[in-house]
Structures are given as structure tokens and as C-alpha cells.
N, C-alpha and C positions, 0 to 999 in steps of 0.2 A: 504544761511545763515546756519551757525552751528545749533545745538541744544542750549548753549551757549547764541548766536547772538542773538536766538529767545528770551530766558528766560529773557535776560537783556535787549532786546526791548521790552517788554511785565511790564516789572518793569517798566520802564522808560513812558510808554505809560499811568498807571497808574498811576505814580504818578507827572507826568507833565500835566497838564492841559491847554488847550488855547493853546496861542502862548508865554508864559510866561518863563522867565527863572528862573532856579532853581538853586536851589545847594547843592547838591549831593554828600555824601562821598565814597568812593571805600567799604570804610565798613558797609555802610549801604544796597550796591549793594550784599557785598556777604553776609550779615546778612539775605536779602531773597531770596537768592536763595542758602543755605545753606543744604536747605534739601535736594535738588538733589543737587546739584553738589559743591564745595569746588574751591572756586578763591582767586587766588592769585593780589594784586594789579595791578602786570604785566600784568596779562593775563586780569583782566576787564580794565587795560588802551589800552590795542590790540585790545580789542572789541569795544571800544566804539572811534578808528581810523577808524578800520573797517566799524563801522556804518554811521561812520562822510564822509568816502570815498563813501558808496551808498548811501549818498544823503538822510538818515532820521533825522541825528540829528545836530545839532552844538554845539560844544562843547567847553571849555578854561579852563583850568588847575589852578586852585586858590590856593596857598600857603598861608596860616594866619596863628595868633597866634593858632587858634580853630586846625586847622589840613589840611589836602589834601582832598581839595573841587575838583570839577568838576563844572560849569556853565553849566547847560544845559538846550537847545532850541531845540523843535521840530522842522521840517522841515514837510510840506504840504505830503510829504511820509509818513513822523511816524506820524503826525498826523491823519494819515486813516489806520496806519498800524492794527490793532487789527481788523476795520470792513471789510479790504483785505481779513484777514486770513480767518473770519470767512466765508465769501463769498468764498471764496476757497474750504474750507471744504464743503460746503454745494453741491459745486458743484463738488467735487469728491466721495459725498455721491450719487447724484443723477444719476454720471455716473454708478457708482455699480448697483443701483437700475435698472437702466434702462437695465444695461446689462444679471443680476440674470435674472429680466421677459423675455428679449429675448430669452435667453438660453433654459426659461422654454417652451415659445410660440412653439421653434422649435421642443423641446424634445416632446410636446405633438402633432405638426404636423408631425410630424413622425411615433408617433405610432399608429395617423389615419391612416396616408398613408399605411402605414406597414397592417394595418385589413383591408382594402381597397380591398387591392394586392395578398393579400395572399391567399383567399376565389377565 
């Protein structure tokens, strides 16, 4: 997934609830995610193909008098997508962690061994 893919799953995640469908304008998409990054309709109707292709959302394209809606349903994916990530994250925190202490364990079996050896 993009950075993008992420920002407008993470929209979508918040503000679809349940297993509920919504509807959704392209300019409400890039009205929050405006701060970082500037979409163009094109490019959030590519994303949210994309999305619809891995299997997180389903989507249908609404023309009204109001304007260019999107219908959107989560899919059993995006409905866990946000507690994925975080569990992601936590677990590439802990690999870090885990690795810093190793690093340290050895550095300081070392400089045993080293005053050990050297006397």
C-alpha cells in the first residue's frame, strides 16, 4: 500500500462504522487529507479501485443532483485494518527493542571477556 492507500484507508476506517454503507464525496476525501498530501478526483477514484482490488472495501460510484458520491462498505479487511496496523507497529517496536538490548548484552559480554583475557 502507498502512503496515499494508507491516509484514505485510515479516513475511510474512521469514518465508516459497522458494516454500514456510506456515502462519501471525493471532496470530502481530499478535504482531510489536505494537509499532507493534495488529490485529485482521479487519483482518489485509483485509490479507492486499488482498495476495492485488496479486498478492504466495496465501493459504487453514485451520480445525483447533490454531486459525485462514492457508496462505501467495509469489507472484514478494513474493518480490522486500523487495529492490523497498530499491532504492526507494536511489533516492530518490540523487534527494535529487543535487538538495541541484544546489541547491548553482547557489547557488555565482550568487555567481560576482554578483562578476563587480558590480565
Amino acid at each position: 500500500m502507498t502512503k496515499k492507500e494508507k491516509m484514505v484507508m485510515s479516513y475511510l476506517c474512521a469514518r465508516c462504522l459497522k458494516k454500514q454503507t456510506y456515502l462519501i464525496s471525493p471532496h470530502e476525501i481530499s478535504q482531510a487529507l489536505s494537509k499532507k498530501y493534495v488529490l485529485s478526483i482521479e487519483e482518489i477514484e485509483e485509490i479507492m479501485v486499488n482498495l476495492s482490488n485488496e479486498n478492504f472495501i466495496d465501493f459504487v460510484v453514485s451520480d445525483s443532483k447533490k454531486g459525485y458520491f462514492f457508496c462505501v462498505t467495509l469489507k472484514k479487511c478494513g474493518q480490522t485494518y486500523l487495529a492490523d496496523t497498530k499491532k504492526n507497529r507494536r511489533t516492530f517496536g518490540i523487534a527494535i527493542l529487543r535487538s538495541m538490548f541484544l546489541a547491548t548484552v553482547s557489547f557488555v559480554f565482550g568487555i567481560i571477556l576482554r578483562a578476563i583475557f587480558k590480565s
